[in-house]
C-alpha positions as CSV (number, residue, x, y, z in Angstrom):
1,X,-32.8,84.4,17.6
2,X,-31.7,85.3,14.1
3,X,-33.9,87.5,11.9
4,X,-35.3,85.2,9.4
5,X,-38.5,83.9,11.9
6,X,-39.5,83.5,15.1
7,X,-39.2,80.0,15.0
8,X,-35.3,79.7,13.5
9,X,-33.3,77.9,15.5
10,X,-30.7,80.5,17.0
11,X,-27.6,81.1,15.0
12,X,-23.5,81.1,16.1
13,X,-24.3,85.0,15.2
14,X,-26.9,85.2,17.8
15,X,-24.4,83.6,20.8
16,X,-22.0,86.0,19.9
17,X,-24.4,89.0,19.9
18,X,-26.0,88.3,23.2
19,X,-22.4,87.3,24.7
20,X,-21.2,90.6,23.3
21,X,-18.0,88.6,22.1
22,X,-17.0,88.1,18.4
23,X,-18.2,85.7,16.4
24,X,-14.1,84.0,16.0
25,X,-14.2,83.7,19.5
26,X,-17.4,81.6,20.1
27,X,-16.4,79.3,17.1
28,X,-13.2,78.6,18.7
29,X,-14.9,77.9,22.0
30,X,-17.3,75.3,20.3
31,X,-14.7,73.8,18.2
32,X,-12.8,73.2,21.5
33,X,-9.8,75.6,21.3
34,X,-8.5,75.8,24.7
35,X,-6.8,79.3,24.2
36,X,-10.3,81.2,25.6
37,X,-10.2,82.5,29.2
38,X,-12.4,79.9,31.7
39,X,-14.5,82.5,32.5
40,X,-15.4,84.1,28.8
41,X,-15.8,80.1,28.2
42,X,-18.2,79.6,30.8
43,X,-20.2,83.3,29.8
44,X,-20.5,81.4,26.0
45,X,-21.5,78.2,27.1
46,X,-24.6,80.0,29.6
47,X,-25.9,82.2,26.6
48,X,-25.5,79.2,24.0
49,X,-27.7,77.0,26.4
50,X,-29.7,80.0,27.6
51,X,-31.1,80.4,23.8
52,X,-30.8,76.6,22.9
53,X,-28.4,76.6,20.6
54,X,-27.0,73.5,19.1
55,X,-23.5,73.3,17.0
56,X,-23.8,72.4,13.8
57,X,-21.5,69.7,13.6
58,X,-24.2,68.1,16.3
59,X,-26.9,68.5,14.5
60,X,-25.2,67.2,11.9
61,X,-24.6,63.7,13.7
62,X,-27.7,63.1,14.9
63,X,-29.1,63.3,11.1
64,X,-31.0,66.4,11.4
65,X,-29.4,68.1,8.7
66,X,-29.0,67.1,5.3
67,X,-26.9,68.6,1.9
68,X,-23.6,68.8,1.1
69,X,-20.7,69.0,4.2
């Protein structure tokens, strides 16, 4: 999770950390860029799930988050 608290929801930061991948590569991955290898696509996708992260852009959708886009 990221350093603010315990109970912050985990970052894009913190994917990329515990993937040990750059933060570039797991945006493109959730923005749906097809140019990441299956396999370093898969990796992302476990450790995104793994620490319950949620894209913003979801949240966003489902009214969670609020301010300016």
């Amino acid at each position: 999770m990221n350093k603010k608290t315990n109970l912050s929801a985990p970052s894009i930061v913190d994917v990329a950390k515990m993937a040990d991948v750059s933060l570039g590569t797991v945006s493109r991955i959730m923005n749906g860029n097809k140019s990441v290898r299956p396999e370093l696509r898969l990796k992302v996708f476990k450790v995104a799930h793994a620490l319950g992260f949620v894209p913003r852009t979801q949240v966003r959708r489902i009214g969670v988050v609020t301010g300016h886009r």
